[in-house]
TIMAR-882456 format. One record per residue (C-alpha): residue in one letter; x negated, y negated, z negated. Coordinates in nm, 2 decimals, decimal comma, always signed. Layout:
# residues N
   aa        x        y        z
    A        X        Y        Z
...
//
This chain:
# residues 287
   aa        x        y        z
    X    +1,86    +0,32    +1,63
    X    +1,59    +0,59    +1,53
    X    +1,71    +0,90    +1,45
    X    +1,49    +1,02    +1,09
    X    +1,55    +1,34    +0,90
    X    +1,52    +1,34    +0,46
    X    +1,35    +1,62    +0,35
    X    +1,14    +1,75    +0,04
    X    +0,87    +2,01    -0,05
    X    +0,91    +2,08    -0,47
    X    +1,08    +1,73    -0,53
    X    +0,82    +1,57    -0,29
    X    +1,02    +1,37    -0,07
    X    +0,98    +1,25    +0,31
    X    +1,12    +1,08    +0,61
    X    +1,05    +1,30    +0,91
    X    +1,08    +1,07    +1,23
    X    +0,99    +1,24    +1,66
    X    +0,78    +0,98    +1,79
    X    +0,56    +0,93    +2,08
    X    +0,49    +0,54    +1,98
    X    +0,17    +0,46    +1,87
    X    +0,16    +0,07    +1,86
    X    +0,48    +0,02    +1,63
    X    +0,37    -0,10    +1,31
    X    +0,48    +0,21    +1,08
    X    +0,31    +0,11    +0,78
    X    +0,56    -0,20    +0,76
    X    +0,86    +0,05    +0,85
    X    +0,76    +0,31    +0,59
    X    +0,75    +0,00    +0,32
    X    +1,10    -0,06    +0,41
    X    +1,22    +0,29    +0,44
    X    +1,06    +0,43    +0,16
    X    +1,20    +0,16    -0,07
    X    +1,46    +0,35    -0,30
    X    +1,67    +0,06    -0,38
    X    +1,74    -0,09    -0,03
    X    +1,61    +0,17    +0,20
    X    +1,63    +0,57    +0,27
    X    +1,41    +0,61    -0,04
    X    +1,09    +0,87    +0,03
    X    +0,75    +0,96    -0,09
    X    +0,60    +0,90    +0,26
    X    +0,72    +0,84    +0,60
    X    +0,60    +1,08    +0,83
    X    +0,55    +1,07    +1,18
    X    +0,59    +1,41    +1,43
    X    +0,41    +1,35    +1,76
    X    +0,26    +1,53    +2,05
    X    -0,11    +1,63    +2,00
    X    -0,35    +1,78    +2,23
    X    -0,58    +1,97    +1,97
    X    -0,30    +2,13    +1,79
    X    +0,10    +2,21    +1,84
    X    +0,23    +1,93    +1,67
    X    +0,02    +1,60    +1,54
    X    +0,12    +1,45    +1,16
    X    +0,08    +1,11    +1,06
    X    +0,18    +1,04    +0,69
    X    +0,24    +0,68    +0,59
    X    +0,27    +0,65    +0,18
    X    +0,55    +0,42    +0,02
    X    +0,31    +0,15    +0,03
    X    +0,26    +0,12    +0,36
    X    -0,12    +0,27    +0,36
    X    -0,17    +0,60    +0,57
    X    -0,27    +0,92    +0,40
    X    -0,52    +1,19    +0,57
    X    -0,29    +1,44    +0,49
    X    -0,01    +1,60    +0,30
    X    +0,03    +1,98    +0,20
    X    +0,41    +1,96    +0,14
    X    +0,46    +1,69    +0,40
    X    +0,36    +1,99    +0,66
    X    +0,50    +2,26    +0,54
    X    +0,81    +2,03    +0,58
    X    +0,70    +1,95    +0,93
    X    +0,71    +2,32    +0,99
    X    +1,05    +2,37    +0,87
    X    +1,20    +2,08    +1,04
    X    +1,02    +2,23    +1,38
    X    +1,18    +2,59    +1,34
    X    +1,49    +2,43    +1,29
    X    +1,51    +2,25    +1,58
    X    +1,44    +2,51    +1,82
    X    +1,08    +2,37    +1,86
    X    +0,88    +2,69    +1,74
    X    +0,94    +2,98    +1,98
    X    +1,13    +3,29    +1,92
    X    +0,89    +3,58    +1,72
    X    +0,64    +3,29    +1,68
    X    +0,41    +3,38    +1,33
    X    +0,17    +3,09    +1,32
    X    +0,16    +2,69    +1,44
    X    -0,13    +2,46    +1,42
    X    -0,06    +2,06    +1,32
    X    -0,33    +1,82    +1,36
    X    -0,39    +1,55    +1,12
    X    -0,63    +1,27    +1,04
    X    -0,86    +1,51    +0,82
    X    -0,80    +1,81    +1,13
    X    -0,59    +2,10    +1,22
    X    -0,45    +2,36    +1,00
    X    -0,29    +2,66    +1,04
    X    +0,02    +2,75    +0,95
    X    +0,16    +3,11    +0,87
    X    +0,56    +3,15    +0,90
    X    +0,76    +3,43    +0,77
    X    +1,07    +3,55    +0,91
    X    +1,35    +3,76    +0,84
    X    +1,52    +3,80    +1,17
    X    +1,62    +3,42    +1,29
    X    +1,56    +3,29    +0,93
    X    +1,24    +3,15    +0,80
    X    +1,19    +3,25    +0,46
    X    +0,82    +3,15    +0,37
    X    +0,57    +2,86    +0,51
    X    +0,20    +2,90    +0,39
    X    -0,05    +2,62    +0,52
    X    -0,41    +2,66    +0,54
    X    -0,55    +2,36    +0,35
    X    -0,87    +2,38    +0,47
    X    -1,21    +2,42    +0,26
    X    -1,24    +2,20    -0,08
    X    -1,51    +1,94    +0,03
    X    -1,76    +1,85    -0,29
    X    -1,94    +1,62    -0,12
    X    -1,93    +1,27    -0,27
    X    -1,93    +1,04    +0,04
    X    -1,68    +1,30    +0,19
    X    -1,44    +1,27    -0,08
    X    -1,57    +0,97    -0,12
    X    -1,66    +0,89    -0,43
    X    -1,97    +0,65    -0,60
    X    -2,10    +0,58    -0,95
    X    -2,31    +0,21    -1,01
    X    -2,58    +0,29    -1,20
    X    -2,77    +0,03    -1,44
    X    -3,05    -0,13    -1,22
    X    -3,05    +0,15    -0,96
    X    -2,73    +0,00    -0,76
    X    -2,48    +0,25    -0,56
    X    -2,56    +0,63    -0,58
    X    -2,36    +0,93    -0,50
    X    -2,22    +1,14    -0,81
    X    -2,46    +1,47    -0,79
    X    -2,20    +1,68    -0,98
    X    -1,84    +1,64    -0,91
    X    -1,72    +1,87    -1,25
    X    -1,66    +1,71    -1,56
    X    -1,77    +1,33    -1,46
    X    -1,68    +1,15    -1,79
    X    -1,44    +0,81    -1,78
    X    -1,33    +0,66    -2,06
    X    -0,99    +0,44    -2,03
    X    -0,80    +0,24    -2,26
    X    -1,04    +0,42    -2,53
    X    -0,93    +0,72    -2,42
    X    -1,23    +0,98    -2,29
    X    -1,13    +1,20    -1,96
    X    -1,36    +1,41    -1,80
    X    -1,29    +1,40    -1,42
    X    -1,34    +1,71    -1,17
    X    -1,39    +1,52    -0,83
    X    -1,23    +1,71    -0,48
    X    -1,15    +1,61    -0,17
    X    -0,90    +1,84    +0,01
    X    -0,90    +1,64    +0,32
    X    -0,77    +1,38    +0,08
    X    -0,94    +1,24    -0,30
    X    -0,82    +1,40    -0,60
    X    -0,94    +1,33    -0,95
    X    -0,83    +1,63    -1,18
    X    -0,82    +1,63    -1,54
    X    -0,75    +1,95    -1,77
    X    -0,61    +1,89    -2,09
    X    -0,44    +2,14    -2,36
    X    -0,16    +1,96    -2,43
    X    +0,16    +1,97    -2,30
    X    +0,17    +1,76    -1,96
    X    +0,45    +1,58    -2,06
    X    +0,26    +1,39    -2,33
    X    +0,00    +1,25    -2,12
    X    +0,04    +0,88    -2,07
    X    +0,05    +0,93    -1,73
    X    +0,23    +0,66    -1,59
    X    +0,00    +0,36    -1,79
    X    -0,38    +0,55    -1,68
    X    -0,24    +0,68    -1,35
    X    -0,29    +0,37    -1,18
    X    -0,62    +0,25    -1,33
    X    -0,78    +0,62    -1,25
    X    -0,62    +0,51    -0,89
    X    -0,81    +0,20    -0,88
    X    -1,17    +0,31    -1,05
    X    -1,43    +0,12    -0,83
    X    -1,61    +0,45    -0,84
    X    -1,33    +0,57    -0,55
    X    -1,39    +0,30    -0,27
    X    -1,03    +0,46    -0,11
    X    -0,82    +0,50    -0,43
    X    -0,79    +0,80    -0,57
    X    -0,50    +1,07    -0,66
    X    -0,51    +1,18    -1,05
    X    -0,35    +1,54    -1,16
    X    -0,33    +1,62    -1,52
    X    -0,30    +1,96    -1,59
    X    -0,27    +2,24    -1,83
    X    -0,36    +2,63    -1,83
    X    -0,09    +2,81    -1,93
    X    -0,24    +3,19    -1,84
    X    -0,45    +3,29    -1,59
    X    -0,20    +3,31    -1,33
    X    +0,01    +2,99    -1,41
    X    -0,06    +2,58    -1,47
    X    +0,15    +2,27    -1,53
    X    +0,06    +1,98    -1,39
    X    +0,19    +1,62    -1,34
    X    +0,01    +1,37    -1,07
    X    -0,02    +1,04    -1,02
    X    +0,00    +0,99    -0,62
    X    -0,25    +0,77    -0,48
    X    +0,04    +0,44    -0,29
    X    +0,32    +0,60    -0,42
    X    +0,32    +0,68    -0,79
    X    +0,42    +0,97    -1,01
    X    +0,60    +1,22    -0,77
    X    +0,79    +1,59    -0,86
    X    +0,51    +1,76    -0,62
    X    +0,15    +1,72    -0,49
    X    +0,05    +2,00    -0,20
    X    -0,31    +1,90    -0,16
    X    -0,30    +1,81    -0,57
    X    -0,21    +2,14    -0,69
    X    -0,47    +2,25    -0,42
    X    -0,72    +2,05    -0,61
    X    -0,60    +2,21    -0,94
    X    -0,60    +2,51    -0,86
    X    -0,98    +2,48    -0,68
    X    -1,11    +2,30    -1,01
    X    -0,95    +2,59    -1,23
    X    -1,13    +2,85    -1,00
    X    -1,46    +2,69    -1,04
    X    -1,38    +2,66    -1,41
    X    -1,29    +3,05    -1,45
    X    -0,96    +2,93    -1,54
    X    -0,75    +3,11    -1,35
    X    -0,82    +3,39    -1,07
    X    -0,78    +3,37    -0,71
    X    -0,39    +3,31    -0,72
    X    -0,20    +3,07    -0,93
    X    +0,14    +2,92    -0,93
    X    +0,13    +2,55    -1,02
    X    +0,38    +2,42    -1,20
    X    +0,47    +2,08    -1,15
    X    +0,82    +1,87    -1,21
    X    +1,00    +1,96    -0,94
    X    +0,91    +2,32    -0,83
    X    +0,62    +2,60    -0,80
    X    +0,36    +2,60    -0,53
    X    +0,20    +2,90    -0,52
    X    -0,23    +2,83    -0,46
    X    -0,50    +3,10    -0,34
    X    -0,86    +3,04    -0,33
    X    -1,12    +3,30    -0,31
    X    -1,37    +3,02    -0,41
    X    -1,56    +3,04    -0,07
    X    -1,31    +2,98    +0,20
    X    -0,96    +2,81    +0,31
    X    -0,76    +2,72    +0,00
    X    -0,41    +2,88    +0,14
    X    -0,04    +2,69    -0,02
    X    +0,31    +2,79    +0,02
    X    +0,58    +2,66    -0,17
    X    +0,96    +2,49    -0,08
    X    +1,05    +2,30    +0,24
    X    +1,41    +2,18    +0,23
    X    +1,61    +1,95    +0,43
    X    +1,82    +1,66    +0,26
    X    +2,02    +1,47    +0,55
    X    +2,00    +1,33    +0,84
    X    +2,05    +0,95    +0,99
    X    +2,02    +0,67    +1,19
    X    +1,75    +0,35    +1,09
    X    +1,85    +0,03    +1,30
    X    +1,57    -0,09    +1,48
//
């Protein structure tokens, strides 16, 4: 039996599994326990392991079986399971977890043995298109990388989008639109933004909506999973596109189906995320 923990950032929902097993094939197990109908029923599985470069490693495996670089809420979740198992020491303000894309920081704050807030460093927006990676085919010219990465047009089921191209540490494809989120068609163009042939690793779509200066809604379309209540590194990817926009200023709460996750950028450095860490149940998965 392998003991697994349910939790969710925002609506965002994982498996948390201690591992120190490299060879298993997780991407077949998190296919089964992901499955909603005749498994646990997650987002992602994700694995906790020992690392060398950081306190804890993170490896996130998406309900279809492909592994992610990383996950904002998955670590913030990762923190939270940590500090409640008596893995973070006493008075202890900051952890470091190591995933595919690197190690980030992670700022805890207490209230005598409680934690009350997790912020995770997610890193600098990358713009660079083989780093997000991204490509365009031009006419006779062949593969090319996309020179700017704001406002790159689409047009899908005759329907034009312009597309603001980040990676952070993941792809994201954002789209601003001023209409209500919740008319979007999101769950027919998700998928075939997803798939574009101009994203050689899929891509994950946001749509999303400036409500003031200090507040957007978004919905996303998560890249081996579907639509999901909450995106970490997506509302990171709002929030940087906004900035570079002059949409919003450097803090903004993203809205999105299941909760807020509160964004900062200064538009130079580390894009910074807190937000909701919460733990579901506990169980046992039969080997």
């Amino acid at each position: 039996m392998m003991s697994f923990t349910k939790m969710h950032g925002a609506g965002n929902d994982f498996i948390m599994m201690e591992t120190v097993d490299t060879r298993r094939d997780w991407s077949l197990l998190a296919i089964k326990m992901c499955d909603r109908h005749f498994g646990i029923g997650a987002d992602s599985l994700i694995l906790i392991l020992p690392s060398d470069k950081a306190d804890f490693q993170m490896r996130t495996f998406d309900a279809d079986g492909l592994e992610a670089e990383t996950c904002g809420n998955g670590i913030r979740c990762l923190a939270k399971y940590a500090f409640e198992n008596g893995q973070i020491s006493s008075g202890t303000h900051c952890i470091s977890v190591e995933t595919i894309t690197g190690v980030s920081e992670i700022r805890l704050s207490r209230s005598g043995d409680r934690l009350i807030g997790i912020q995770v460093s997610m890193n600098r927006p990358e713009f660079r298109a083989a780093n997000i990676p991204v490509m365009v085919e031009l006419r006779k010219e062949g593969i090319v990388y996309i020179k700017s990465m704001l406002g790159y047009p689409i047009n899908i089921d005759g329907k034009d989008i312009l597309l603001n191209l980040v990676s952070m540490g993941n792809p994201h494809a954002v789209y601003f639109t001023s209409q209500p989120v919740s008319d979007f068609p999101l769950t027919q163009l998700g998928p075939k933004v997803e798939h574009l042939k101009i994203f050689p690793n899929r891509t994950n779509f946001e749509v999303a909506r400036v409500l003031r200066r200090k507040q957007i809604e978004v919905r996303v379309w998560e890249r081996g999973v579907g639509e999901t209540l909450a995106c970490g590194s997506g509302a990171c990817a709002v929030a940087v596109a906004a900035r570079l926009y002059d949409y919003i200023d450097n803090e903004v709460d993203i809205k999105l189906p299941g909760g807020i996750v509160p964004v900062a950028w200064d538009g130079n450095d580390e894009v910074w995320m807190s937000g909701p860490a919460e733990k579901v149940f506990t169980g046992e998965w039969p080997e």
